[in-house]
C-alpha positions as CSV (number, residue, x, y, z in Angstrom):
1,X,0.0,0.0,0.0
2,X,2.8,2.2,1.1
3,X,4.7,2.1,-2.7
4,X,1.5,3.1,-4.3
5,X,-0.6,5.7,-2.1
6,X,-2.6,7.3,-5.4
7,X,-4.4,3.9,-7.6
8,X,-6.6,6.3,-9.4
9,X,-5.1,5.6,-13.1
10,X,-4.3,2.0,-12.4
11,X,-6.1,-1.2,-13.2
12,X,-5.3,-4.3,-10.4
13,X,-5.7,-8.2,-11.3
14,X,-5.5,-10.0,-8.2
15,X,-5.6,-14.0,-7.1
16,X,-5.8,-15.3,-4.1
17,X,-8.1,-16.4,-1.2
18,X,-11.3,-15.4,-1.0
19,X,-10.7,-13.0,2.0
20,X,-7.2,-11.6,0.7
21,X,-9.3,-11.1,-2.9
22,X,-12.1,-8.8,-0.5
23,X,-9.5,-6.9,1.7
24,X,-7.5,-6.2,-1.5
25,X,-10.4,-4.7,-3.4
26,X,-11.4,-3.2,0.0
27,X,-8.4,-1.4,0.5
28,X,-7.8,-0.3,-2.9
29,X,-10.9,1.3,-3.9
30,X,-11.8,3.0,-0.5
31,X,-8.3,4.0,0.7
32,X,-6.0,4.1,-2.5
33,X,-9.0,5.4,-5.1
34,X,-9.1,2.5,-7.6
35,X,-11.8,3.0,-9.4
36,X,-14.2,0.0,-8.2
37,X,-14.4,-1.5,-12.1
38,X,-10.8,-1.4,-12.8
39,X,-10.5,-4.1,-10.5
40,X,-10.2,-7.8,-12.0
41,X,-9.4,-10.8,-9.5
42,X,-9.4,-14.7,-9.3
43,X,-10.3,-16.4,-6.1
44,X,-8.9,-19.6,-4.9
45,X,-11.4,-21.9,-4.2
46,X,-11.3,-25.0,-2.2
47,X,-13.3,-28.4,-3.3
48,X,-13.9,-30.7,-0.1
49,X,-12.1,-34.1,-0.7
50,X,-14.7,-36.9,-0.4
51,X,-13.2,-39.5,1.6
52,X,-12.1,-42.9,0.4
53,X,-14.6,-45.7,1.0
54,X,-14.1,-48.2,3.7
C-alpha cells in the first residue's frame, strides 16, 4: 500500500483467497481510489475431498 498511495489511473488483477481477494479490493478502492471497475481478481477456491470408501 505504502509504494503506491494514489491507484486512481491504475487497473489491479488480483488472485488469491477469497478473504485476501475482499481486503484487496477493499483497501484499494476505498483507501487508495481505484476505481471499483478497474479491479479484476481470481479467487482460490477449495473443493472438499470426499473420503475414500471403507
Amino acid at each position: 500500500m505504502a509504494d503506491f498511495p494514489d491507484l486512481s489511473g491504475y487497473q489491479v488483477y488480483a488472485c488469491g483467497g477469497p478473504a485476501m481477494i475482499d481486503a484487496a479490493r477493499q483497501d484499494f478502492t476505498v483507501q487508495r481510489g481505484l476505481p471499483p471497475n478497474e479491479f479484476f481478481a481470481d479467487s482460490f477456491t477449495y473443493a472438499v475431498q470426499p473420503e475414500p470408501a471403507a
